[in-house]
MMTF fields as JSON, N, C-alpha, C and O atoms, coordinates in Angstrom:
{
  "mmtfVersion": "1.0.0",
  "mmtfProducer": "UNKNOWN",
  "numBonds": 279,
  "numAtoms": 280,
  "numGroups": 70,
  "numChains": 1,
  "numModels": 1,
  "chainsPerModel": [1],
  "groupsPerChain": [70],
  "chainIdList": ["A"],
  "bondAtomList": [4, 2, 8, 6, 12, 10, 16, 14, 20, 18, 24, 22, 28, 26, 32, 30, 36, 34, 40, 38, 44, 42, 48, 46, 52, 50, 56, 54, 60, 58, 64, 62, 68, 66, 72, 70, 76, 74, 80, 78, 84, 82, 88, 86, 92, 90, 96, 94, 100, 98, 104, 102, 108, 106, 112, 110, 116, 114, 120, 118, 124, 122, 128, 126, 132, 130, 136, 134, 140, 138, 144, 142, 148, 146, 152, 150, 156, 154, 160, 158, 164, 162, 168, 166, 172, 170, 176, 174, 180, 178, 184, 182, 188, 186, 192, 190, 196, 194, 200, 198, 204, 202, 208, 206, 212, 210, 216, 214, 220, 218, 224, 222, 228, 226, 232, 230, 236, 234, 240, 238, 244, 242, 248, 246, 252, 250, 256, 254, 260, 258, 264, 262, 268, 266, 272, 270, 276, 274],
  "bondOrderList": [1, 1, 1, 1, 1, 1, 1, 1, 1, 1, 1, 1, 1, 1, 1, 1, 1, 1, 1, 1, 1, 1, 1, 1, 1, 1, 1, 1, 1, 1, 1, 1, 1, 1, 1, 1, 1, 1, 1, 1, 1, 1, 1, 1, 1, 1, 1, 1, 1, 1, 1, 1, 1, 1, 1, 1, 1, 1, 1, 1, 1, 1, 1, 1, 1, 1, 1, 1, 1],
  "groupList": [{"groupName": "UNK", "atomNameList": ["N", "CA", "C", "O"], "elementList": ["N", "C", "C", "O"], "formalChargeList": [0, 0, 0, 0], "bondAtomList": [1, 0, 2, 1, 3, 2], "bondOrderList": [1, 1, 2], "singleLetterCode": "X", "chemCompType": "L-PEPTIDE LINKING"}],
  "groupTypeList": [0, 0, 0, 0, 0, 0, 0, 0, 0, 0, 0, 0, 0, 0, 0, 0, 0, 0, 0, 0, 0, 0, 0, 0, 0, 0, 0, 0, 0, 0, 0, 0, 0, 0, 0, 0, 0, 0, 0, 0, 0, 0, 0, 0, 0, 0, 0, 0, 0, 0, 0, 0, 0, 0, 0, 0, 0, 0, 0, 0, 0, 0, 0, 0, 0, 0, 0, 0, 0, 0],
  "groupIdList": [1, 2, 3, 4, 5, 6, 7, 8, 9, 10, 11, 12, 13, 14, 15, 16, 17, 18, 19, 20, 21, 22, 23, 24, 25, 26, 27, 28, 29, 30, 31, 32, 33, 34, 35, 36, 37, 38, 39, 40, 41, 42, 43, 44, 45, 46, 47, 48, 49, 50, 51, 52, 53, 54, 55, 56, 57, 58, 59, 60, 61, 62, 63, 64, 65, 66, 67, 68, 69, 70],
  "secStructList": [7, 7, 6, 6, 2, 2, 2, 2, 2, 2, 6, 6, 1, 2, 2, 2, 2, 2, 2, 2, 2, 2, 2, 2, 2, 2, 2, 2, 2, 2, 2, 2, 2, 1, 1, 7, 7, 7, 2, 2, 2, 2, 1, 7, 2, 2, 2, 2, 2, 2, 2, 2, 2, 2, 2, 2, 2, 2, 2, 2, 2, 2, 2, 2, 2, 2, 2, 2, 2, 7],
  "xCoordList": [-6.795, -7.084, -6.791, -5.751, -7.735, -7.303, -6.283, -6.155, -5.58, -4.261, -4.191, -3.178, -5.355, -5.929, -5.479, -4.617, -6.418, -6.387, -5.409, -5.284, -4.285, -3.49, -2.124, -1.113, -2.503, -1.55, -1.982, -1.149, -3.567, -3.763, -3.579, -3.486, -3.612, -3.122, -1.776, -1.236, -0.908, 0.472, 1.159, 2.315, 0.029, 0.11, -0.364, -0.31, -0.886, -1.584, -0.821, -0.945, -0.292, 0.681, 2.279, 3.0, 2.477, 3.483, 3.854, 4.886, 2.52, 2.193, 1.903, 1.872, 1.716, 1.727, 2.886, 3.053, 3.991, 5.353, 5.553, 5.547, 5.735, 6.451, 5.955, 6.709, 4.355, 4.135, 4.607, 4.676, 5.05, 5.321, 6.881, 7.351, 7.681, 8.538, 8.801, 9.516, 8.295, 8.464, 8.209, 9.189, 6.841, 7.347, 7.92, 7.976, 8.459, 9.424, 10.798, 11.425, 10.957, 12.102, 11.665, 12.412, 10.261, 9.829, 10.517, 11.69, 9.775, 10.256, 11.797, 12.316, 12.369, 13.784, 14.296, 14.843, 13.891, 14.409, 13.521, 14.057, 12.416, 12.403, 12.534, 12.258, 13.062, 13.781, 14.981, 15.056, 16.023, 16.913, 17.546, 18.449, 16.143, 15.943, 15.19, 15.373, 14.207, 13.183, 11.981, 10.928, 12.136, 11.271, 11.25, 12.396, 10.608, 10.745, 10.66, 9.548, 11.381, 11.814, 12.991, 13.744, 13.122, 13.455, 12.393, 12.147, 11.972, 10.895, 11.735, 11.482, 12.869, 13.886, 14.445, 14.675, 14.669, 14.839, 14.064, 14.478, 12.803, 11.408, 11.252, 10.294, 11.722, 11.461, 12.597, 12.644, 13.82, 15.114, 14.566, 13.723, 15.483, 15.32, 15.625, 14.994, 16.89, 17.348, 16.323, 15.724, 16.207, 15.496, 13.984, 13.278, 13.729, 12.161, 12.411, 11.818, 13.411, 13.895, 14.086, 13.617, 14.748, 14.861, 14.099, 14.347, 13.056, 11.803, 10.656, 9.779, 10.921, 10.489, 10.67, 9.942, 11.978, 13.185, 12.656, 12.38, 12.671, 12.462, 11.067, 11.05, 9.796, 8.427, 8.562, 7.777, 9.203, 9.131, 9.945, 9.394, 11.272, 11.19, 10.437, 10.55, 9.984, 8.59, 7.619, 7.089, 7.397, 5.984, 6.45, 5.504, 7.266, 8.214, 7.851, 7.078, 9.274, 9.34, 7.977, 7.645, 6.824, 5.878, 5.048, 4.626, 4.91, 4.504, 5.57, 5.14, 6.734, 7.241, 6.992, 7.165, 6.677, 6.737, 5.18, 5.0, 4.141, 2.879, 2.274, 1.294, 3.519, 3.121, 3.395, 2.69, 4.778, 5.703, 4.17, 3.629, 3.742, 2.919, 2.197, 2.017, 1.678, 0.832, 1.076, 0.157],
  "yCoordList": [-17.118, -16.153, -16.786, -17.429, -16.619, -16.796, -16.451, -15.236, -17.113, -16.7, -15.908, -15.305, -15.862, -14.797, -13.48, -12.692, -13.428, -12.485, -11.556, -10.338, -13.032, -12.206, -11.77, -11.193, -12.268, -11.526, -10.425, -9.524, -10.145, -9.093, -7.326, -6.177, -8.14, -6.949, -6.906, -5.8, -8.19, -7.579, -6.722, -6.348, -6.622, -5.866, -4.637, -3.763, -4.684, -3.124, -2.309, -1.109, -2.946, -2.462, -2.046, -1.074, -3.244, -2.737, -1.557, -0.936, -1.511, -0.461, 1.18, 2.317, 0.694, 2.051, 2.363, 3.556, 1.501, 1.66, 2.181, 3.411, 1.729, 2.918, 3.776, 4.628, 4.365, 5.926, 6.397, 7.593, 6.263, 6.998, 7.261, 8.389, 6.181, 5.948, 7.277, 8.219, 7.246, 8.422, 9.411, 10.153, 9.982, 11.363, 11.92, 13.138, 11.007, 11.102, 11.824, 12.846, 10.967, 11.378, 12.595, 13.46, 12.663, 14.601, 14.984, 15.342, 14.87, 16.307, 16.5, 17.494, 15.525, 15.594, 16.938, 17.955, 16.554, 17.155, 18.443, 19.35, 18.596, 19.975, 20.767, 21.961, 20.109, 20.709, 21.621, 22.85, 20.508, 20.842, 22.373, 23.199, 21.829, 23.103, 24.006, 25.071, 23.632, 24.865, 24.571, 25.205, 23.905, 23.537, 22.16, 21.721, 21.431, 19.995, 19.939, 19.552, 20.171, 20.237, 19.043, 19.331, 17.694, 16.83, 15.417, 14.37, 16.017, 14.583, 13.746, 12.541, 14.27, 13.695, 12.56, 11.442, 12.843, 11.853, 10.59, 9.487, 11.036, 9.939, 9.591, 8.82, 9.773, 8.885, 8.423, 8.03, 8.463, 7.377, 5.878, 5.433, 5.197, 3.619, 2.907, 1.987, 3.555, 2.728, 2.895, 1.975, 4.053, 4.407, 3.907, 3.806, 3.715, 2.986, 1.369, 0.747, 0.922, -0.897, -0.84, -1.776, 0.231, 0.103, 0.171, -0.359, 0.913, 1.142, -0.285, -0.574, -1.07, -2.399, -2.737, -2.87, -2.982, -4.317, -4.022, -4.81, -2.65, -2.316, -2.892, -3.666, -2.535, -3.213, -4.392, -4.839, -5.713, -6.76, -7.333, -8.348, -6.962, -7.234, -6.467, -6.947, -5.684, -5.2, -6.568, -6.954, -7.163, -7.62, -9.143, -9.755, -9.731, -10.65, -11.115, -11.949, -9.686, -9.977, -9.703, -10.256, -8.75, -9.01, -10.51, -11.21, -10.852, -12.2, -13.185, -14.328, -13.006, -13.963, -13.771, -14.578, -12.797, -12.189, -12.714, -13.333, -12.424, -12.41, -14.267, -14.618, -15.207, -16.444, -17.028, -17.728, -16.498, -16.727, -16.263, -17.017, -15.279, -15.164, -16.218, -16.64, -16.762, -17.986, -19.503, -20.317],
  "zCoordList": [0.295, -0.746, -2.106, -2.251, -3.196, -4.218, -5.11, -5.266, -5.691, -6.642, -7.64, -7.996, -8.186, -9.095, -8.465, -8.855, -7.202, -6.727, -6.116, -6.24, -4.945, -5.249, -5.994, -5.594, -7.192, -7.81, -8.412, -8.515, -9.048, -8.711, -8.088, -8.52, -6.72, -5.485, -5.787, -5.75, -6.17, -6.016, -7.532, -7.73, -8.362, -9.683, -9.716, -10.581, -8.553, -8.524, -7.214, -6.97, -6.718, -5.499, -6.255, -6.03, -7.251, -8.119, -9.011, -9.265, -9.394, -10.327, -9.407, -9.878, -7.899, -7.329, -6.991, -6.737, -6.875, -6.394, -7.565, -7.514, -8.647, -9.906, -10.02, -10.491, -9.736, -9.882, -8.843, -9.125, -7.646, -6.659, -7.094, -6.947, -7.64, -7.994, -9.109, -8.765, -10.159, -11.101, -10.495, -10.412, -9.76, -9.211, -8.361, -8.193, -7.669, -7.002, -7.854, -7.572, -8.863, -10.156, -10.687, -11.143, -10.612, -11.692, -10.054, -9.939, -9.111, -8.123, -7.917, -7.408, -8.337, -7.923, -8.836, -8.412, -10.38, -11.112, -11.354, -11.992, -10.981, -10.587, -9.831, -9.945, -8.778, -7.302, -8.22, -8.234, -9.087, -9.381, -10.602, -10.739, -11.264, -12.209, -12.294, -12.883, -11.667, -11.58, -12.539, -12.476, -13.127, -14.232, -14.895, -14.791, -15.418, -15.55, -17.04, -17.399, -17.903, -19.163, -19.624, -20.554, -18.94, -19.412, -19.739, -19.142, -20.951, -21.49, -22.24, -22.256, -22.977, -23.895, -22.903, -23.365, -21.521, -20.352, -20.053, -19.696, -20.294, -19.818, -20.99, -21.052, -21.985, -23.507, -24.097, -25.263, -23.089, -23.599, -23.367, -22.587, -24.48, -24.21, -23.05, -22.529, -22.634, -21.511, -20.429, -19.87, -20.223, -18.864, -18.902, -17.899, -19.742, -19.988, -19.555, -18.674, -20.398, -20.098, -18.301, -17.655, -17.624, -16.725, -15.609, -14.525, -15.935, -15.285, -15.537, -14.723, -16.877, -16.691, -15.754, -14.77, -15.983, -14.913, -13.202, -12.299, -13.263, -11.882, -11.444, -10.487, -12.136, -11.789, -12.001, -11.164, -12.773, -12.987, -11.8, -11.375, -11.008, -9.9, -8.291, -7.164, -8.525, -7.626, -7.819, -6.778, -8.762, -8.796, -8.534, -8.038, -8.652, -8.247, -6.836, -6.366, -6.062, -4.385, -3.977, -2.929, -4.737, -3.516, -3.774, -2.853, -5.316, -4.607, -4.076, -3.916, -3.801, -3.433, -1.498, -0.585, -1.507, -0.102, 0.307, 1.355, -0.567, -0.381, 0.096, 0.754, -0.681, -0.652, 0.677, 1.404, 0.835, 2.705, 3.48, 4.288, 3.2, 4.484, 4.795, 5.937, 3.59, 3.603, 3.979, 3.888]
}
């Protein structure tokens, strides 16, 4: 497979792990309150840097994972 490609797949596999990832985080917190009235939450700094960090190693292990297969 081409390298292009897959890194590609492993950018778009990454990028589905953090949306599943965030609503996972809305349902939590509207389990908890009843209502999802923390945006002041999803627009702090930290938690944004951290949600980088988190996809930048997502996109990492799967190509590091994706190359082992090969």
């Amino acid at each position: 497979m081409n390298s292009f490609f897959k890194l590609k797949k492993t950018l778009i596999i990454s990028i589905q792990i953090i949306i599943f990832s965030q609503i996972s985080v809305w349902l939590h917190l509207y389990s908890k309150s009843g209502e999802i009235n923390h945006l002041d939450f999803f627009l702090d700094k930290d938690y944004i840097i951290s949600n980088i960090k988190f996809f930048i190693f997502i996109w990492i292990f799967l190509i590091f994972i994706s190359y082992m297969k090969d």
